[in-house]
KEKOLLUM-298021 format. One line per field, with one value per residue (C-alpha): residue number from 1; residue in one letter; x, y, z. Coordinates in steps of 0.001 Angstrom, whole numbers, plus 500000, padded with zeros to 6 digits. Each point is the difference from the previous one (the first is absolute). Example, Ala and Ser with C-alpha at 12.3 -4.5 7.8 and 13.67 -1.06 7.14 Angstrom:
BEGIN
nukol <- c(1; 2)
loba <- c(A; S)
u <- c(512300; 501370)
v <- c(495500; 503440)
w <- c(507800; 499340)
END
This chain:
BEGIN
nukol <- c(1; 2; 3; 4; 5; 6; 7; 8; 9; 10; 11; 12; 13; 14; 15; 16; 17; 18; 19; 20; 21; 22; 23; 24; 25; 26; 27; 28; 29; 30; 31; 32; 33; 34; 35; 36; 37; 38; 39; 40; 41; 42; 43; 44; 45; 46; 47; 48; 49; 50; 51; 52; 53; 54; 55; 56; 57; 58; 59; 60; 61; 62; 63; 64; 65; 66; 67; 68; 69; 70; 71; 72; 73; 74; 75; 76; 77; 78; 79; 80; 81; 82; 83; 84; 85; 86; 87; 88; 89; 90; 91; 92; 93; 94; 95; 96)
loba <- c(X; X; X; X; X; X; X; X; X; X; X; X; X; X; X; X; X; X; X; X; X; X; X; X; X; X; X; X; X; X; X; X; X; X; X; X; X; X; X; X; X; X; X; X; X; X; X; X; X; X; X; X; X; X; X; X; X; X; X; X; X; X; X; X; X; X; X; X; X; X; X; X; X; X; X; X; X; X; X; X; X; X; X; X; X; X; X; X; X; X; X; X; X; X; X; X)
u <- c(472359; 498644; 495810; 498781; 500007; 496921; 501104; 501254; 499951; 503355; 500838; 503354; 502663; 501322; 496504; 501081; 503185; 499056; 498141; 503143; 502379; 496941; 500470; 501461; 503900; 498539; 497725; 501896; 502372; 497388; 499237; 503182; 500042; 496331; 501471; 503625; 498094; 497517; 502616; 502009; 496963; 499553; 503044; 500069; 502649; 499653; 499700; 502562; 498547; 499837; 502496; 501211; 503767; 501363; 503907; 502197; 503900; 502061; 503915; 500356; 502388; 500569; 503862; 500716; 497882; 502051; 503547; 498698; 498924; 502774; 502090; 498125; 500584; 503558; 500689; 497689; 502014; 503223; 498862; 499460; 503230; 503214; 502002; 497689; 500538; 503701; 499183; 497517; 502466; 502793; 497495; 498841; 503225; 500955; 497350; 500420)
v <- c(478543; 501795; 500387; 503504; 502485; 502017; 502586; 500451; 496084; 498968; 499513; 500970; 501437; 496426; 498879; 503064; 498371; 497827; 502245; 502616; 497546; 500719; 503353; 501534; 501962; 503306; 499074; 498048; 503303; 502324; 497516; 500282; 503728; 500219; 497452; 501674; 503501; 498646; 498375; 503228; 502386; 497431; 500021; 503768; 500454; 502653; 499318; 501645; 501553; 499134; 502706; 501712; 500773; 498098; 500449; 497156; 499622; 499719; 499167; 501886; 502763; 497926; 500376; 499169; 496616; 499082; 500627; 497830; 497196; 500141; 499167; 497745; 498112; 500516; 498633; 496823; 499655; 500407; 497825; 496873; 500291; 501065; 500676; 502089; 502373; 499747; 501459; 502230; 501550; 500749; 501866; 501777; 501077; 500539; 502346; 502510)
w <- c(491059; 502950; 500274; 499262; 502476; 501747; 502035; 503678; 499787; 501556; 503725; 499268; 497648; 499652; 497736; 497267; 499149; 497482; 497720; 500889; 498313; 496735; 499807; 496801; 501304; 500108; 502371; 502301; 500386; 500233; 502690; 501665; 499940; 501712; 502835; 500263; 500697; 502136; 502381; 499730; 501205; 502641; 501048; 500108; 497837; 496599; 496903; 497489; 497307; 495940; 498299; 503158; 499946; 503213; 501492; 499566; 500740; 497474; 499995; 497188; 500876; 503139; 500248; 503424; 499190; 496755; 501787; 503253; 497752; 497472; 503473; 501631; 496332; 499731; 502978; 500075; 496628; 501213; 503378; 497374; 498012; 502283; 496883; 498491; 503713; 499143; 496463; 501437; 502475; 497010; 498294; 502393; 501075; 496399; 499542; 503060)
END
């Protein structure tokens, strides 16, 4: 067990882990939150804020997406098995 601590005692960040690895969880991420927004304000980079409504893409309603993919798909599928692109091609032509 590390020696108790009086303070601005270490010579570098290196001496703290020990007694980091004794914190209880709660500290240890209220930890990590004071580091991650220091080295984001140093980095000059904002902050987002607790229960602000941020954009974020979506593919739902996407359309274009789903019918690309559903292609690219189809034909890695039909690339793997050539009589599966015989099949394929009867229903297609079936169909229209």
């Amino acid at each position: 067990m590390p020696r108790p601590l009086r303070a601005l005692e270490f010579a570098s960040g290196i001496q703290l882990f020990p007694y980091v690895r004794l914190f209880p969880r709660a500290d240890k991420l209220r930890l990590m939150q004071l580091l991650g927004a220091e080295l984001v304000q140093e980095g000059g980079v904002a902050l987002r804020t607790v229960g602000a409504e941020y954009l974020i893409w979506t593919p739902l309603n996407a359309f274009d997406a789903a019918e690309t993919l559903m292609k690219m798909l189809q034909n890695h599928h039909l690339e793997l098995h050539p009589k599966r692109r015989q099949l394929w091609s009867l229903m297609q032509n079936m169909l229209y």
